[in-house]
C-alpha positions in Angstrom: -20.1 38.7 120.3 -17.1 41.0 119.4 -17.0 44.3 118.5 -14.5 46.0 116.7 -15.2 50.0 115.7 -14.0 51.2 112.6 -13.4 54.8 112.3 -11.8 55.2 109.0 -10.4 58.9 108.4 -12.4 59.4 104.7 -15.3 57.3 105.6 -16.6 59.1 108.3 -17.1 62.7 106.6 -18.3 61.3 103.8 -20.9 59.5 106.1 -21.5 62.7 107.9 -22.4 64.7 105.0 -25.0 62.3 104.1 -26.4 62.2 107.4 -26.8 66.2 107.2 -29.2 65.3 104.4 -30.6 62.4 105.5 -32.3 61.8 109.3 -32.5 57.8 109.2 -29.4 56.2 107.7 -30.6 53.1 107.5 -30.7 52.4 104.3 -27.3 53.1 103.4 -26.4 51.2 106.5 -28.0 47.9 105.0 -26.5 48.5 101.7 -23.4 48.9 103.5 -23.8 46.0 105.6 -24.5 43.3 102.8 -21.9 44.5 100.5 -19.4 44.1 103.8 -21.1 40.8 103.9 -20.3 39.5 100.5 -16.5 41.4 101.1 -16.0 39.4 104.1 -17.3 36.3 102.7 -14.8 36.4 99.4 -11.7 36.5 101.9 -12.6 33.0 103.0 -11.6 31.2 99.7 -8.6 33.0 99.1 -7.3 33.1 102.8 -7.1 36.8 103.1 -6.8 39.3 106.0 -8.8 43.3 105.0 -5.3 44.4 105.2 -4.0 41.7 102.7 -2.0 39.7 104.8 -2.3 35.9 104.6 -3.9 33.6 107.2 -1.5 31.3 109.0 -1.8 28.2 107.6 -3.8 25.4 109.8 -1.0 23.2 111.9 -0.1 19.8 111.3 -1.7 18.9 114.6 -5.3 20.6 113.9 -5.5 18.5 110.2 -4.1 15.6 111.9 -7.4 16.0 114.6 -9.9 16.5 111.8 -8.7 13.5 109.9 -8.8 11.3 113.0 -13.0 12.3 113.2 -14.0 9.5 110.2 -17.4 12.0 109.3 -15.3 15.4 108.7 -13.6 16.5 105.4 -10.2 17.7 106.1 -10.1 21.4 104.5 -6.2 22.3 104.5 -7.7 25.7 104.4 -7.5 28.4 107.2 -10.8 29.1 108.5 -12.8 26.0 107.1 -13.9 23.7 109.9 -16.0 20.5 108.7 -19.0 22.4 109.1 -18.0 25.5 106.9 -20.0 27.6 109.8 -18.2 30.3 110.3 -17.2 30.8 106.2 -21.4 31.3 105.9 -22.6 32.6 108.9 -21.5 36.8 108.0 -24.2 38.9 109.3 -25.0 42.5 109.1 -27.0 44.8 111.5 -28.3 47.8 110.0 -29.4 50.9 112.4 -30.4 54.7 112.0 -26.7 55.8 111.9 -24.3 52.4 112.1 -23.6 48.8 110.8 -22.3 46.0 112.4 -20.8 43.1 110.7 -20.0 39.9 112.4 -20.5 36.4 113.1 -22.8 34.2 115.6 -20.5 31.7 115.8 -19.0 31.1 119.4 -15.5 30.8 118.0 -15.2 33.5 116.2 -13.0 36.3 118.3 -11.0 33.6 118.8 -10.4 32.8 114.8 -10.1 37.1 114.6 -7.4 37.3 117.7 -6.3 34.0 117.9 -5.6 32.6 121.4 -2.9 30.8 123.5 -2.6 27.2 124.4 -5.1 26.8 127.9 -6.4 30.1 127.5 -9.7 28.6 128.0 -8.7 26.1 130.7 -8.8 22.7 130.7 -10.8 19.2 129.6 -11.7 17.2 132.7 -8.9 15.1 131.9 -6.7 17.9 132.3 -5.6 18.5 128.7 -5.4 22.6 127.9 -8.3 24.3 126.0 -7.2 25.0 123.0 -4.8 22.1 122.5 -2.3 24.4 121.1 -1.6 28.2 120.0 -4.3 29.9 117.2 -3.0 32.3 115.3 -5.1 35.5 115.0 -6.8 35.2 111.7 -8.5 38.3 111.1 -11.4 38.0 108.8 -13.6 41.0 110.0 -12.6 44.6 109.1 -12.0 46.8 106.2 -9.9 46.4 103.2 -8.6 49.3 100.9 -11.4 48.3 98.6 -14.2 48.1 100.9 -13.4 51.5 101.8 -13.1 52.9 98.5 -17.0 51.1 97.9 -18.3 52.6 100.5 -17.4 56.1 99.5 -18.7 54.9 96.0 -21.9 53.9 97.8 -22.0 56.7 100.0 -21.3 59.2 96.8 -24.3 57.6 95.2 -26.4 58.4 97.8 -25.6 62.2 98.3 -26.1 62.2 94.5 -29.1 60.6 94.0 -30.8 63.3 97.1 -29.1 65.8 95.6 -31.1 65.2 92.1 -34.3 64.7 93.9 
């Protein structure tokens, strides 16, 4: 599992006013945690960092590899392995006062970081784990306009108690 802790400067007040009203966030939290769910999951198809940035293209040598295997697809696609895992498997945890969002899938710091050639080791035949360099490809965090809906969602909240 990786952790990365966001701590975003108009986020957080806005959260803490809503906690002064509210003893168990967790209900915002979830409807935090499934709208960064569904963010997350739209970057996949378009390749797309939170900060906007592109995903480094998959190397000639990884497609090569996946069109050798005779059952996989070759996606040309950053990200999209011929199981489509880690493009589906976004989860949220939802607690009193936090959300995390992340992945199950055993690769996934790597595809977030990226990693160098034999970082991992290597085969019993002595060939380096990974094969060659991953580029970081960070998929996890917040974009401008993840931020901006969860001030929107947060907003709604304070409002909605505030009418009560």
């Amino acid at each position: 599992m990786i952790t990365i802790e966001l701590k975003e400067d108009r986020v957080g007040p806005a959260l803490d006013r809503l906690a002064a009203l509210l003893d168990d966030l967790t209900p915002v939290m979830r409807q935090i945690g499934q709208y960064l769910v569904d963010s997350t999951r739209e970057r996949f198809p378009t390749g797309t960092a939170p900060d906007g940035s592109r995903w480094a293209s998959k190397s000639p040598t990884t497609l090569a590899r996946y069109g050798a295997r005779r059952s996989n697809r070759v996606d040309p696609r950053p990200l999209y392995g011929p199981s489509r895992a880690l493009s589906t498997q976004i989860f949220a945890e939802s607690g009193r006062d936090s959300v995390a969002v992340g992945s199950n899938r055993i690769y996934a710091a790597v595809m977030q970081f990226g990693a160098a050639r034999g970082a991992f080791g290597q085969t019993r035949r002595g060939a380096p784990i990974p094969w060659g360099p991953i580029p970081a490809r960070p998929f996890l965090g917040l974009s401008a306009e993840d931020e901006a809906e969860i001030l929107e969602i947060t907003a709604d909240w304070i409002a909605d108690i505030a009418g009560s």
